[in-house]
Residue frames relative to the residue before (quaternion, step in Angstrom):
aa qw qx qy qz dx dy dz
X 1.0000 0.0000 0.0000 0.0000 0.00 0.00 0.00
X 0.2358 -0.8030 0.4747 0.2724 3.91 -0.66 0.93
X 0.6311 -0.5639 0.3900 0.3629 3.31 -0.98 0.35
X 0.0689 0.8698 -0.4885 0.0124 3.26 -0.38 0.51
X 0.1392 -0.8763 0.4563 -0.0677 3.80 -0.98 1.02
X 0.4265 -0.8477 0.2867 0.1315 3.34 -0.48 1.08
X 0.0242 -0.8472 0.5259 -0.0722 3.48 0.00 0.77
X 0.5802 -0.6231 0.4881 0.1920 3.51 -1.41 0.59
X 0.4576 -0.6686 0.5641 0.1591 3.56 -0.87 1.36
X 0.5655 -0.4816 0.5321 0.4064 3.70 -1.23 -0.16
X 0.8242 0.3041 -0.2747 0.3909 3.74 0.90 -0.45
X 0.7324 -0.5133 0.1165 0.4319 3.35 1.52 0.70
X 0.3484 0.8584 -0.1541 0.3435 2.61 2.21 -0.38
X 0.2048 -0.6825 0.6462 0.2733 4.24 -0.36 0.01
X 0.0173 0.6250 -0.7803 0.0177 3.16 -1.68 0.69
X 0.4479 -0.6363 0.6050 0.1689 3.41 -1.24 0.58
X 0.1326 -0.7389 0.6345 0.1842 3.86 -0.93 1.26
X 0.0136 -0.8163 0.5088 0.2732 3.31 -1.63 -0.08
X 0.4804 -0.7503 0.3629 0.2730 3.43 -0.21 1.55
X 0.4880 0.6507 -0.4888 0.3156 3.60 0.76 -0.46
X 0.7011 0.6029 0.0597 0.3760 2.97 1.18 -2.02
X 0.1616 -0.8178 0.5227 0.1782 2.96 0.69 -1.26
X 0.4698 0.7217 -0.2147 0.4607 3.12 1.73 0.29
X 0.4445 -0.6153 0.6451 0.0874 4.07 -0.97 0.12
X 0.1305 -0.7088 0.5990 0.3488 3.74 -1.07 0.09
X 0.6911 0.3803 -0.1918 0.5839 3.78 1.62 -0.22
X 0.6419 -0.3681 0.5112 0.4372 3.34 -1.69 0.29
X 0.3637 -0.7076 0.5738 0.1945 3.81 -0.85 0.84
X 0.5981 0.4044 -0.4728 0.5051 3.92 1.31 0.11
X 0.6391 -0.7071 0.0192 0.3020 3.62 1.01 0.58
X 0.6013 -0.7368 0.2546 0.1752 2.95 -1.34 2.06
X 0.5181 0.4713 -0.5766 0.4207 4.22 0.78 0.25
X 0.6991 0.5529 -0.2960 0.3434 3.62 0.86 -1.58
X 0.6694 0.3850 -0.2762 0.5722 3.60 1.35 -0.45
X 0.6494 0.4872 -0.3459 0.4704 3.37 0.45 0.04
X 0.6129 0.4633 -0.2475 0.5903 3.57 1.03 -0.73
X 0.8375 0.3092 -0.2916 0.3436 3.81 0.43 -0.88
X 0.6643 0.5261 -0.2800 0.4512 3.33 1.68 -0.60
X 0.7701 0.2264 -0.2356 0.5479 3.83 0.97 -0.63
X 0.6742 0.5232 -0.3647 0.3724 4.10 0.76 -0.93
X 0.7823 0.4117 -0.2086 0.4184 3.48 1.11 -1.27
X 0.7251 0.3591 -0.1723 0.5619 3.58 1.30 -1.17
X 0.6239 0.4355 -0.3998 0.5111 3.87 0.90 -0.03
X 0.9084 0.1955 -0.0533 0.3658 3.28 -0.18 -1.72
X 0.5735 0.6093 -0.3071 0.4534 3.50 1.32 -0.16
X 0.5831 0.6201 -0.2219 0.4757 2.99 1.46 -1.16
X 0.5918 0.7031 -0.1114 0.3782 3.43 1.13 -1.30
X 0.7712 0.4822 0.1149 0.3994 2.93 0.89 -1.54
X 0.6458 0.4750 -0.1500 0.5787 3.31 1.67 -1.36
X 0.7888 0.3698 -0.0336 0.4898 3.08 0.47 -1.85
X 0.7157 0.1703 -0.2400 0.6334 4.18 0.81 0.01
X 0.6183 -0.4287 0.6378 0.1648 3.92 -0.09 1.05
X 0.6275 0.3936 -0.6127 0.2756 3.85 -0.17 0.16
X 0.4796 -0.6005 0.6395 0.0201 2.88 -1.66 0.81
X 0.7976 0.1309 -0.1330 0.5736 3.73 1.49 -0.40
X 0.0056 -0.8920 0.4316 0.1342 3.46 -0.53 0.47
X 0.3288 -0.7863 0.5087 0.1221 4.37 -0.76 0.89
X 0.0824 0.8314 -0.5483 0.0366 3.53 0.59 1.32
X 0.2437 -0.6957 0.6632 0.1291 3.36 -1.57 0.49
X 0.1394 -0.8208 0.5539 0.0079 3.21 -0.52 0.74
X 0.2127 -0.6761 0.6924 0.1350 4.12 -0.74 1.18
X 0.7741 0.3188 -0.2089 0.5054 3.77 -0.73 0.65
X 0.0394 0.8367 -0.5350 -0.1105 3.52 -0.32 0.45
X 0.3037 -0.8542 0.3994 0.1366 3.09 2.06 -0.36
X 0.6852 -0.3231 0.4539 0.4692 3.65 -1.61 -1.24
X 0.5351 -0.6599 0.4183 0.3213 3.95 1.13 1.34
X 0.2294 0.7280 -0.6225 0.1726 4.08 1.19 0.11
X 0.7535 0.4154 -0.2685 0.4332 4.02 0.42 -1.77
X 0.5775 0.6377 -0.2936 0.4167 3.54 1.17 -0.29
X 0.7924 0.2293 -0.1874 0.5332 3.18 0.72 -0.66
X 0.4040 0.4129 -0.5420 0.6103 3.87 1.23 0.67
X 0.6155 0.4267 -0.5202 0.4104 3.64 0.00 -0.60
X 0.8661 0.3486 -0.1556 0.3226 3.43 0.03 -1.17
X 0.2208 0.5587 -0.4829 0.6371 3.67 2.18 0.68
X 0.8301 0.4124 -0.2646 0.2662 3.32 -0.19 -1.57
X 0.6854 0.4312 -0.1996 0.5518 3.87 1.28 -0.45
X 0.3833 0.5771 -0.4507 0.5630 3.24 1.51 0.48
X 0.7763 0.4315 -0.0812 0.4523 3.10 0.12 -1.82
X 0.8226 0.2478 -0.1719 0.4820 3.80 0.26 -0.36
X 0.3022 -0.7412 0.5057 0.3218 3.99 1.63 -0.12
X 0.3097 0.6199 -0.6621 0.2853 3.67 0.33 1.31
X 0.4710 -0.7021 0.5014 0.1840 2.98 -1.24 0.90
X 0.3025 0.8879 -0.3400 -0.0665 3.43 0.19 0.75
X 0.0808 -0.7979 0.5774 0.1529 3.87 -0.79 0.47
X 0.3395 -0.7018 0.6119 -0.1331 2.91 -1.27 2.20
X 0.2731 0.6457 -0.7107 0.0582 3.42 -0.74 1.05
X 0.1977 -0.8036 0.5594 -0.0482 3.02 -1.61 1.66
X 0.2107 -0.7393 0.5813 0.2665 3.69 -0.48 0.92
X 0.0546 -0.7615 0.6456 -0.0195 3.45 -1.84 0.35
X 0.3616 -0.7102 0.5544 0.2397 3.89 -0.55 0.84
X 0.8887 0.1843 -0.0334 0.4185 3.36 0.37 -1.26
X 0.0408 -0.9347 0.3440 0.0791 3.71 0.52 0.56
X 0.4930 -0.6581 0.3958 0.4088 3.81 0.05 1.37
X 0.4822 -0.5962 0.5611 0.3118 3.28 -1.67 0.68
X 0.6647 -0.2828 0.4231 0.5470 3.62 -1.35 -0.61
X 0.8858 0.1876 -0.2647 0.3317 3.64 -0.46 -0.73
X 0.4235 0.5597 -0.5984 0.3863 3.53 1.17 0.91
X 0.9766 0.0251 -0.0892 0.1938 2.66 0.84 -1.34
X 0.0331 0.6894 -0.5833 0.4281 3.05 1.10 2.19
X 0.2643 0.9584 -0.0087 0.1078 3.50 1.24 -0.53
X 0.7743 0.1004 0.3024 0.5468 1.82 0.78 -2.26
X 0.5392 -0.7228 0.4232 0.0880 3.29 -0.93 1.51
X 0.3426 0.6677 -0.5998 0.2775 3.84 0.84 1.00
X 0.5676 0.5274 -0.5047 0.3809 3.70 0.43 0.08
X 0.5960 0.5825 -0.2998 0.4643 3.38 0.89 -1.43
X 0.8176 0.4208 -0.1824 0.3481 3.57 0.36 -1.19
X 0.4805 0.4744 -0.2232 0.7030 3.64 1.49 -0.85
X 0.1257 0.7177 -0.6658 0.1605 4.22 0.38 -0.10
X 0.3420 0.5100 -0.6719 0.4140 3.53 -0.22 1.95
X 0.5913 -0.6079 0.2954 0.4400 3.50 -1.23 0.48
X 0.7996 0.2991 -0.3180 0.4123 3.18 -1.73 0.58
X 0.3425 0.7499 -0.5644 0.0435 3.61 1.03 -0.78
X 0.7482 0.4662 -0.2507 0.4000 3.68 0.98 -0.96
X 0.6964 0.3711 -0.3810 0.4818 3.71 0.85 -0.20
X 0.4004 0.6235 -0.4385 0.5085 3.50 1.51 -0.03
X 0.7964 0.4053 -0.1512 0.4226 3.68 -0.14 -1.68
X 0.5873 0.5039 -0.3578 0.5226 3.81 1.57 -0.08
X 0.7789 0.3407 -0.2333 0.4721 3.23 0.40 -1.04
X 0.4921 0.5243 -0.5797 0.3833 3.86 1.11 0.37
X 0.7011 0.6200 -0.1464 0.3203 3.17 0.95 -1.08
X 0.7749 0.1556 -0.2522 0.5583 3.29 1.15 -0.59
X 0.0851 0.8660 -0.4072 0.2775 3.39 1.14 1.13
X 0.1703 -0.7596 0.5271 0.3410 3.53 0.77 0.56
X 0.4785 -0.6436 0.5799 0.1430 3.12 -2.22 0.76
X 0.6750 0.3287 -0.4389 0.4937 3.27 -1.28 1.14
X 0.8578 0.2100 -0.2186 0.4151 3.69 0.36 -0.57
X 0.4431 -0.5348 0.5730 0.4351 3.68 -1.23 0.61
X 0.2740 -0.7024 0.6372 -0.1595 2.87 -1.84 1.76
X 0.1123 -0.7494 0.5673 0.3223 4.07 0.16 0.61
X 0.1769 -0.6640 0.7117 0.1459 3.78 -0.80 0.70
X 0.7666 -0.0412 -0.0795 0.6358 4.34 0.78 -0.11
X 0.5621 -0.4890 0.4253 0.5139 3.76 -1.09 0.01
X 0.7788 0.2097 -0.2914 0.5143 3.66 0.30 -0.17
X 0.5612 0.4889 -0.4572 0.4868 3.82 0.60 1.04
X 0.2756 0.6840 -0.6750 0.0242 3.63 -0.38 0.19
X 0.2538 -0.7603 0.5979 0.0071 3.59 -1.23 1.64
X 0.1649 -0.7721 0.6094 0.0729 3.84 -1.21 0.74
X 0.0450 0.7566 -0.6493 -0.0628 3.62 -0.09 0.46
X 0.1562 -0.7664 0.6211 -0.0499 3.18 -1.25 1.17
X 0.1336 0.8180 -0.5591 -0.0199 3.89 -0.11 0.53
X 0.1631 0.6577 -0.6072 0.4149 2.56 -0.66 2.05
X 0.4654 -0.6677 0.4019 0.4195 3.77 -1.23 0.26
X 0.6495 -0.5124 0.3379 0.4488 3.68 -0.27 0.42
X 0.6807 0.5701 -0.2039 0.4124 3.04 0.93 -1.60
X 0.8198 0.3429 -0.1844 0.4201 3.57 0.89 -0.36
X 0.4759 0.7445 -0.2551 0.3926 3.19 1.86 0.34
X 0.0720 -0.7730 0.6285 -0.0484 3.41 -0.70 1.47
X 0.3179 0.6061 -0.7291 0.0060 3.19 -1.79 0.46
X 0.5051 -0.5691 0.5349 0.3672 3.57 -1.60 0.21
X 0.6046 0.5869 -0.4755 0.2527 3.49 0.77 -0.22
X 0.1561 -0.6998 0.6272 0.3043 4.03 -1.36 0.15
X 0.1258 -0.7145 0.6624 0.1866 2.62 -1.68 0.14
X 0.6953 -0.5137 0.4250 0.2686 3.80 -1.57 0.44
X 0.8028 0.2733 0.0085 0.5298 3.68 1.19 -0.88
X 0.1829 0.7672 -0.6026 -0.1218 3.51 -1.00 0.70
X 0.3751 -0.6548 0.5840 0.2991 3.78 -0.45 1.13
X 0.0016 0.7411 -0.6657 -0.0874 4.06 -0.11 0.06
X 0.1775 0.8030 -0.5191 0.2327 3.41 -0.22 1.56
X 0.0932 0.8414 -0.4452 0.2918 3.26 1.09 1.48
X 0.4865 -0.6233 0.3699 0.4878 3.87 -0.52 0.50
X 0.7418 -0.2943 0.2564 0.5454 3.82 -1.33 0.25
X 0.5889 -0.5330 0.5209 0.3126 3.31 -1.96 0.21
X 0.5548 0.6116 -0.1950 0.5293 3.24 1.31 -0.88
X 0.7027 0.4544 -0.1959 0.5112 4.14 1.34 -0.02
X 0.8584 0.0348 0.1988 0.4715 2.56 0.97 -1.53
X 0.1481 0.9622 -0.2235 0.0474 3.36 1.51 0.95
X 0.2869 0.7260 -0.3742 0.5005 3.38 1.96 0.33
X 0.6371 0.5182 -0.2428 0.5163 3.88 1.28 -1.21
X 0.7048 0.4367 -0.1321 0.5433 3.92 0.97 -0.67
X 0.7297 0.3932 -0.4214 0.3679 3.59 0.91 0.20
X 0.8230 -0.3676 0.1880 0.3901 3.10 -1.81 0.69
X 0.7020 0.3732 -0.4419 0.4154 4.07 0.39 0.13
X 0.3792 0.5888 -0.4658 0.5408 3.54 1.20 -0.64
X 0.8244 0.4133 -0.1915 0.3360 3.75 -0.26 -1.47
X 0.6155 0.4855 -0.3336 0.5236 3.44 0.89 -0.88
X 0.6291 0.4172 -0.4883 0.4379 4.25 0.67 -1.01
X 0.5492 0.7295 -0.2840 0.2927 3.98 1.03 -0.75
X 0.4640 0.5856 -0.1867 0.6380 3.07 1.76 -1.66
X 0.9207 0.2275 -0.0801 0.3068 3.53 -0.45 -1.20
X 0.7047 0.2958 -0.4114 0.4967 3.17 1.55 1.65
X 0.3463 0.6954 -0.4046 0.4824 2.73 1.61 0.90
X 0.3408 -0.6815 0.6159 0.2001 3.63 -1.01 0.16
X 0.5980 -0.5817 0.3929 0.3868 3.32 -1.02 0.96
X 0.7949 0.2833 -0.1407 0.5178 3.39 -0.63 0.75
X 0.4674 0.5618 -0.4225 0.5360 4.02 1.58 0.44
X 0.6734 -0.6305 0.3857 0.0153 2.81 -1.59 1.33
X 0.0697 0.7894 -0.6055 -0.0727 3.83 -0.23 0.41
X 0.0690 -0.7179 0.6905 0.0556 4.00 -0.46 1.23
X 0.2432 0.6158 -0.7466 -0.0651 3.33 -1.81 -0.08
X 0.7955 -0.4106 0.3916 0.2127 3.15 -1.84 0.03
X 0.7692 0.3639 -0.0554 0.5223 3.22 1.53 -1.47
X 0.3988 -0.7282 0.5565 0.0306 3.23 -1.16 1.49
X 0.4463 0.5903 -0.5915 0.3200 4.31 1.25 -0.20
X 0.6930 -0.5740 0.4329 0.0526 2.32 -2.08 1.39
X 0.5967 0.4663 -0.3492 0.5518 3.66 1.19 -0.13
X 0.6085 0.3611 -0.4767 0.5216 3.91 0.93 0.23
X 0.5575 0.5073 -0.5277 0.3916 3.48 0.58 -0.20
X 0.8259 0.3357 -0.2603 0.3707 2.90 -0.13 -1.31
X 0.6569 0.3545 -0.5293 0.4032 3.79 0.78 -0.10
X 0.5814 0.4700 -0.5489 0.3738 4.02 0.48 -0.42
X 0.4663 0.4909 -0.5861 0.4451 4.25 0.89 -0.43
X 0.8223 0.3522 -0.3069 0.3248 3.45 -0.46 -1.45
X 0.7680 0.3680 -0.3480 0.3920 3.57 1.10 0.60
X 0.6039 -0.6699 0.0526 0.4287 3.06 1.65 1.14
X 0.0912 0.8543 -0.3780 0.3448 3.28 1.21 1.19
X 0.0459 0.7163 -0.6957 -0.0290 4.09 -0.33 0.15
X 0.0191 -0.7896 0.5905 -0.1654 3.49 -0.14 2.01
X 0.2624 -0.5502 0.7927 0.0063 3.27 -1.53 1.57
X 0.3798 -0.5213 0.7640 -0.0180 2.61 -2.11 1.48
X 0.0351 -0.8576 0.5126 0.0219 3.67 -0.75 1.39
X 0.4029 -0.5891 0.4886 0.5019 3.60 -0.84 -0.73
X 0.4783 -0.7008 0.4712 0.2410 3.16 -1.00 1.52
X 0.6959 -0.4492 0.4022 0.3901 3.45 -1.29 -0.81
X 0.7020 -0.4390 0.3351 0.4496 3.31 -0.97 0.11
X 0.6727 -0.0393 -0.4086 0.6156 3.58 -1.23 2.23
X 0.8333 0.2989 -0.3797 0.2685 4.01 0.25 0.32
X 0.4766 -0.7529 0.3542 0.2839 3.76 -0.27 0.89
X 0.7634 0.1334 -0.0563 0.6295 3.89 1.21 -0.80
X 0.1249 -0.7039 0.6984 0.0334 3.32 -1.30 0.29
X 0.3967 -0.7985 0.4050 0.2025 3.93 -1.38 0.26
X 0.0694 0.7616 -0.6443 -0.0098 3.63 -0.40 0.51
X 0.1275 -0.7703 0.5946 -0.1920 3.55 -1.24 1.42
X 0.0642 0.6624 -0.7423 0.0784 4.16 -0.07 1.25
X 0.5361 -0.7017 0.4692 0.0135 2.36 -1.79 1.29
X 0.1731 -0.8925 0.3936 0.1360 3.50 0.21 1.27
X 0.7883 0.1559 0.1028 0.5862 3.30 0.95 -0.81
């Protein structure tokens, strides 16, 4: 298990360092505003606005401190999307990391706290309704070794940098991604290097270059064409 330490974002936000690494689980100019603009607005908003769905099947690499979780499951409150969120994770925060941390306070919408509890002590391995229009899977496991028959419409791809952790960013990681997507499903992330573009093209991707969040200049979006 890596050590791992909490530290303040530029928007008031917690994020969690790890010294091994050298490495953040958020954008240090701050981790709700990047989370919200890179997966809620360009993933699931996008989703929603621009395809009429009324329900949405997100996958999520990184489950992290459950931050994109519990916007996901704000955001299907607020708008009555039906959504089912299964997220995979290697290393999964203990209780007092992540009691911790001050995303309810900051995200100040109702429940934010009986939400952000009940992701957390959500038992792993089985789908768990955390609201009637939230149902949550935690899966700890390494991505790389993860199978199911099931697709889904969305992958939040929220893996540390490529530059950390570049085993998470290569072409098999991406191809299992491809081949749980649905034709026409969404691949977001944070990171804008030119060697994910060009591998998510040569795997039948149609990838937009975006403006990232605040301290980053690009971000990725990728529908699966083929």
């Amino acid at each position: 298990m890596p050590e791992r330490e909490i530290i303040v974002t530029e928007d008031g936000s917690h994020t969690l360092f790890v010294p091994e690494l050298g490495e953040t689980y958020h954008s240090t100019h701050g981790a709700v505003q990047e989370s919200k603009h890179v997966f809620i607005r360009t993933g699931l908003e996008y989703l929603v606005n621009f395809h009429a769905a009324d329900q949405a099947r997100i996958f999520e690499v990184g489950f992290g401190t459950g931050l994109n979780a519990l916007l996901s499951a704000q955001y299907a409150q607020n708008h009555q999307i039906s959504i089912r969120y299964t997220t995979i994770e290697t290393f999964p925060l203990e209780r007092e990391e992540w009691s911790g941390l001050n995303y309810p306070e900051i995200v100040g919408e109702r429940n934010a706290h009986e939400i952000f509890q009940k992701i957390h002590e959500a038992p792993w391995e089985h789908p768990h309704e955390i609201l009637p229009v939230f149902m949550l899977t935690k899966i700890r496991d390494r991505a790389q070794d993860y199978e199911t028959p099931e697709k889904f419409d969305i992958c939040y791809f929220d893996a540390f940098a490529p530059s950390k952790q570049p085993e998470m960013w290569d072409m098999k990681i991406l191809q299992k991604i491809h081949g749980l997507l649905e034709n026409g499903g969404i691949f977001v992330t944070y990171s804008a290097r030119g060697q994910l573009k060009r591998d998510l093209v040569s795997l039948g991707f149609e990838v937009e270059k975006l403006s990232g969040p605040p301290g980053k200049n690009e971000m990725v979006r990728a529908v699966r064409k083929s």
